[in-house]
C-alpha positions in Angstrom: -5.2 -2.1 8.6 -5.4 -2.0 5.3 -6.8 -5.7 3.8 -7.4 -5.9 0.0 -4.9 -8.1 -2.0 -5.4 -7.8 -5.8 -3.5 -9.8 -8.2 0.2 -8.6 -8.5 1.9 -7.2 -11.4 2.2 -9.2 -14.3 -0.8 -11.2 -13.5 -3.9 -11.8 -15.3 -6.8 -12.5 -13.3 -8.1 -16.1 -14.5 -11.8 -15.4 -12.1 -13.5 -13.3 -10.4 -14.2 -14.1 -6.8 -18.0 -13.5 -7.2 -20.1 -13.7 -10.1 -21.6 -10.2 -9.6 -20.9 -6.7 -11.3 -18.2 -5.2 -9.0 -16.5 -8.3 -7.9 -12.6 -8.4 -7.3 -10.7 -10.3 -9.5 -9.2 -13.5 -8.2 -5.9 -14.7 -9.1 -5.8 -18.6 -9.7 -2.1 -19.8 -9.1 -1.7 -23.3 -9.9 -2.4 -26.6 -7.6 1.2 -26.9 -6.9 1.8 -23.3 -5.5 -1.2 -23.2 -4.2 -0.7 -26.5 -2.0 3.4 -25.2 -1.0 2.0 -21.9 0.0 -1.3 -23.4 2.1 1.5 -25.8 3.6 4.0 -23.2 4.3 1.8 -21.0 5.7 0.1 -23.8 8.3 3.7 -24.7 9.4 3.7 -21.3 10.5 0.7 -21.0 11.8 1.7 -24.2 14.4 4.7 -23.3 15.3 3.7 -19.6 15.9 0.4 -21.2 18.0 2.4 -24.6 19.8 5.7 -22.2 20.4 3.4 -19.7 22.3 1.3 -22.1 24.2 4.4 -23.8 25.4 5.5 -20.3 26.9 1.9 -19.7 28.7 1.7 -23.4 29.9 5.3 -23.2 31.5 4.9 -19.9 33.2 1.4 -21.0 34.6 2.9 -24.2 35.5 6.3 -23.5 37.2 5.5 -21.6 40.2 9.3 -20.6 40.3 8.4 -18.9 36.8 5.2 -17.2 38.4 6.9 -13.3 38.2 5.6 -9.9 37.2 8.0 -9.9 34.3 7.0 -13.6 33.4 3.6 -12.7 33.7 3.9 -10.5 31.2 5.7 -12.6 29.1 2.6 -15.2 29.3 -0.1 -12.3 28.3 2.2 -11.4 25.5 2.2 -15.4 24.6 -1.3 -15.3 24.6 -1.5 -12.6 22.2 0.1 -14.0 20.0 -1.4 -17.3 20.2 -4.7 -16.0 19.3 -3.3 -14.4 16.4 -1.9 -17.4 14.8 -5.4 -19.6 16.2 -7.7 -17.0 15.4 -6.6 -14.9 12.5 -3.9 -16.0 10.4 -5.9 -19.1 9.1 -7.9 -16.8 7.3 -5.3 -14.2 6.4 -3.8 -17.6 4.7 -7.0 -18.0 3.0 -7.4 -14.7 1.6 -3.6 -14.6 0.7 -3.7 -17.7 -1.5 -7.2 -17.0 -3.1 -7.2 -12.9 -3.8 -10.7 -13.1 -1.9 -12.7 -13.0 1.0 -15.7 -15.7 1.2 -16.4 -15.4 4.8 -18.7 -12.6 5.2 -19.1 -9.0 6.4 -20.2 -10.5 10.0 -16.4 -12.0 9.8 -14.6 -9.6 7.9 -15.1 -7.2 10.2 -14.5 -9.4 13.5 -11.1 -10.7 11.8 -9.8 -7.1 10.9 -10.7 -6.2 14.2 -9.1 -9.3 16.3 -6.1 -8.7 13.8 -5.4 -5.1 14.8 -6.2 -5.9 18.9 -3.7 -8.9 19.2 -1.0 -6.9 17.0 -1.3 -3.3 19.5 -1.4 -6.0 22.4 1.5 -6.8 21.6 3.2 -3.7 21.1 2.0 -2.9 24.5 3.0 -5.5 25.9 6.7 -5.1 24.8 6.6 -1.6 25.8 5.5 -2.8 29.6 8.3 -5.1 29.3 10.8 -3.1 28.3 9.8 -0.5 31.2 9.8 -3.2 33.9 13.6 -4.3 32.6 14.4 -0.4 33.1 12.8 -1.0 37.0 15.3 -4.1 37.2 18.2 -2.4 35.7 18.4 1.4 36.5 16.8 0.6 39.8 17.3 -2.7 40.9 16.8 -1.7 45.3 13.4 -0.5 44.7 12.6 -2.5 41.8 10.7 -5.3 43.9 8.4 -2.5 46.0 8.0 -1.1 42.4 6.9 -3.8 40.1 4.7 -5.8 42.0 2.7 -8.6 40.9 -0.6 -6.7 41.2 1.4 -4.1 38.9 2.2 -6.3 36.1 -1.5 -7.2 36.6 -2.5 -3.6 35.6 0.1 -3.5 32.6 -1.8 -6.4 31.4 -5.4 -5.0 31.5 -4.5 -1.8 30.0 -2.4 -4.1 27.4 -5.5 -5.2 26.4 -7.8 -2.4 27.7 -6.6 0.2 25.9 -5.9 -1.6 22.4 -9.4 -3.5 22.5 -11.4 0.4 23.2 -9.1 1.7 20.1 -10.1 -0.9 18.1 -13.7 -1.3 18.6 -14.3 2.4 18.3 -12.6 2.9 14.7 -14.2 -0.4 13.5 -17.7 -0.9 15.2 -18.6 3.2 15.3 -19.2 5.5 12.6 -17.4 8.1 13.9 -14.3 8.5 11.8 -16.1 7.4 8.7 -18.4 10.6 8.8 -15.8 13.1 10.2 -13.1 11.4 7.4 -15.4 11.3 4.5 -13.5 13.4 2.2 -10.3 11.0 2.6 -12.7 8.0 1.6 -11.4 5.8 -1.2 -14.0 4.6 -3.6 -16.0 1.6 -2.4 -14.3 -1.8 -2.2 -14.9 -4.4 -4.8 -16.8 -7.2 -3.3 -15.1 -10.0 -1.8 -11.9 -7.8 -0.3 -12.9 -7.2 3.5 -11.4 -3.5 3.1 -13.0 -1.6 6.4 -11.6 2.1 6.7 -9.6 2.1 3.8 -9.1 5.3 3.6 -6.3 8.3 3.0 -6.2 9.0 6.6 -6.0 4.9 7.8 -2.3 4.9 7.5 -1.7 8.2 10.1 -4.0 6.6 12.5 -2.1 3.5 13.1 1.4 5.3 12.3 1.6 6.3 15.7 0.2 3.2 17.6 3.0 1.7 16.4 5.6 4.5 16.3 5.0 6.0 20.1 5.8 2.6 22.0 8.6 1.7 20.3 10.1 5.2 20.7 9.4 4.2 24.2 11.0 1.3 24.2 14.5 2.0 22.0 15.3 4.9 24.6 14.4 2.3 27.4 16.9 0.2 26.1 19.6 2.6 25.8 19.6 3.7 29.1 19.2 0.1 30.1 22.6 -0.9 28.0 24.4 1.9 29.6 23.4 0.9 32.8 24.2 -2.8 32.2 27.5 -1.9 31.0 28.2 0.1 34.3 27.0 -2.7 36.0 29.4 -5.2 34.6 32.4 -3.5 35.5 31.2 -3.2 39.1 29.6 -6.9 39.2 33.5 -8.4 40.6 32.7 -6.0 44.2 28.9 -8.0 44.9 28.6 -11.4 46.5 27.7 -14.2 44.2 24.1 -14.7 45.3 23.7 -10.5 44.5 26.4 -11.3 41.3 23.9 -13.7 39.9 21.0 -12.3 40.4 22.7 -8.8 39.0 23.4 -11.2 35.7 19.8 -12.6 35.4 18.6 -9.6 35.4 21.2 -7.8 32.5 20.3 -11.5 30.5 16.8 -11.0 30.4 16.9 -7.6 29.6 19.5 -8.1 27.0 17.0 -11.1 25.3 13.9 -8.8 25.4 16.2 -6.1 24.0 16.7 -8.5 21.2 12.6 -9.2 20.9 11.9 -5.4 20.7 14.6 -5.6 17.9 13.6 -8.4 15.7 9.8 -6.8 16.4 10.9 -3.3 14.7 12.4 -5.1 11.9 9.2 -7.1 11.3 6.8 -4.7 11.7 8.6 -1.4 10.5 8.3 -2.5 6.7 4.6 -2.5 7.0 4.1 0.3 9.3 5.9 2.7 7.3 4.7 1.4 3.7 1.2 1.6 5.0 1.4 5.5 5.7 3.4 5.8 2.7 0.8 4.4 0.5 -1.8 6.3 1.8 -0.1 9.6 0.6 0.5 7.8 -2.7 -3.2 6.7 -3.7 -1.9 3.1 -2.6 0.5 2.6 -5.1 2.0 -0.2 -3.3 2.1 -3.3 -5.1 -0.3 -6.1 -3.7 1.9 -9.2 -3.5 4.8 -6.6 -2.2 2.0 -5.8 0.6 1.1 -9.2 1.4 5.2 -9.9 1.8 4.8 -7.1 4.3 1.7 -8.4 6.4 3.3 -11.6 6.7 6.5 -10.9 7.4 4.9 -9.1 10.5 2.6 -12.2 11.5 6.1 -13.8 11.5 6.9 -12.1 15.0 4.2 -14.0 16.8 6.5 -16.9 16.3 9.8 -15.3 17.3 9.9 -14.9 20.5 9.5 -18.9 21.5 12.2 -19.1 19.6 14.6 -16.6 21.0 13.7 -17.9 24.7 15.1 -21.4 23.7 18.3 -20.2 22.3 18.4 -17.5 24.8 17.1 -18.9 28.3 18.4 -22.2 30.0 15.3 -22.4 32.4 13.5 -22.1 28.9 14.9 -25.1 27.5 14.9 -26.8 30.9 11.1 -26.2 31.3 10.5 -27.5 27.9 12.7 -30.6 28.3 10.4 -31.3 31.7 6.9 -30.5 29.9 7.7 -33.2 27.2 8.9 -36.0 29.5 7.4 -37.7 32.0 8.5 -35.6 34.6 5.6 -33.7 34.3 3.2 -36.1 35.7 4.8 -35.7 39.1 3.8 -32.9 41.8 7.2 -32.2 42.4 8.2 -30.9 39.2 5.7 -27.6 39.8 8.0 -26.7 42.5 11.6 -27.9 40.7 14.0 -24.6 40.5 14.8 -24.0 36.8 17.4 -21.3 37.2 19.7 -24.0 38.7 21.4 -26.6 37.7 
């Protein structure tokens, strides 16, 4: 992922982030900008961390929540809590600033914790999506199918799989000697700028592209499906009726998730192996709008739960009273009234 953020155009560098041949230029803004972008960036960073934690908490803490899909939902949570605890304080940093003053050590650490929660979730959405396919397209076997212990193994290969990626691009040497003709010239110091090479931009492309692939012909099948289904819904009981419409809501609110994630994230996928066939031509604030307006998924989907799930908004409204002191609120049925 590529890191380095120079000054944009029309700026003139006011200092240099180190005083040593070879540093990066910093761009100074003034105190003003520099104080609304530190503050808009930590409101983001709270509600993308609080917003998150509130989904984990609830699903651990309702037992009538503890489900292989909600499971799911929690480790996708997760994920994108540790992004907004772990990495974007930094990013914010390094955004503001035009530098990096933390260190090879944590250069290296953030780029890779960056990339693992980002393909986690991917993953994760992509698991999600094929589970809501189970619920849909094959809703009598779905329970034998999707077990707990299966969302359990969607989860460690959620992680699993991203994590191995990861580490072996960053922490080996591998692609660095068998890519050395694609290598750019050396970064300045104080950019963090790890495999920034010709070739970066094609090895991510498809992390990003094959899942969602995945998932958008998941979802078509699952809206045909769901359509079918509603014009059949009036022959069920009610008990099978409502259960038949919890299922085509979820799958219709994840559908909308996997949406909002494309339109985040596809800008920065796309410009990313674009730039690598143009010598990076990319302008760096343009890039940094990019990065952050893909960060900004970690905080959507706590927000499309509330608008979009009563037992959502029900389990919050419990977790900040004082209902949630009592034993009996654990076992208190959210999907009714």
């Amino acid at each position: 992922m590529r890191a380095v953020l120079l000054p944009g155009a029309g700026q003139q560098p006011a200092a240099l982030c180190y005083q040593v041949n070879g540093s990066c230029p910093r761009t100074v803004h003034p105190l003003t900008t520099q104080v609304a972008i530190y503050l808009a960036c930590a409101v983001g960073v709270l509600i993308t961390v609080l917003g998150n934690l509130f989904v984990v908490f609830a699903v651990f803490y309702f037992r009538v929540l503890h489900t292989p899909t909600n499971f799911l939902l929690l480790s996708l949570a997760l994920a994108d809590m540790m992004l907004g605890l772990l990495v974007l304080p930094l990013s914010t940093v390094r955004s503001v600033e035009s530098c990096w003053f933390f260190g090879d050590f944590l250069c290296r650490l953030h780029t890779y914790l960056d990339t693992l929660f980002c393909l986690t979730s991917i993953f994760h959405l992509c698991f999600i999506s094929v589970d809501r396919h189970c619920a849909i397209c094959d809703p009598l076997l779905y329970p034998s199918k999707f077990t707990v212990r299966t969302a359990l193994q969607y989860i460690l290969a959620g992680w699993g799989i991203p994590a191995a990626y990861t580490a072996f691009f960053l922490y080996t040497d591998v692609v660095e000697r068998a890519l050395g003709q694609w290598l750019e010239e050396l970064p300045c110091v104080g950019s963090c700028q790890l495999l920034f090479n010709k070739f970066w931009g094609w090895l991510n492309f498809p992390a990003f592209f094959i899942p969602c692939l995945i998932m958008i012909s998941l979802y078509v099948r699952i809206f045909v499906v769901a359509t079918r289904q509603a014009q059949q819904i009036k022959a069920l009981s009610q008990s099978l009726a409502g259960a038949a419409k919890r299922e085509r809501k979820a799958a219709k609110t994840l559908g909308i998730a996997v949406g909002i994630y494309l339109a985040c994230w596809l800008p920065f996928t796309v410009d990313t192996l674009v730039d690598s066939l143009l010598s990076f031509i990319t302008p760096p604030l343009v890039f940094d709008i990019f990065i952050w307006f893909a960060y900004f998924n970690s905080a959507c989907n706590p927000i499309i739960y509330v608008f979009s799930y009563r037992w959502f908004r029900k389990a919050l409204k419990l977790l900040l009273s004082r209902a949630v002191l009592s034993p009996r609120t654990r076992t208190i049925d959210l999907y009714h009234d």
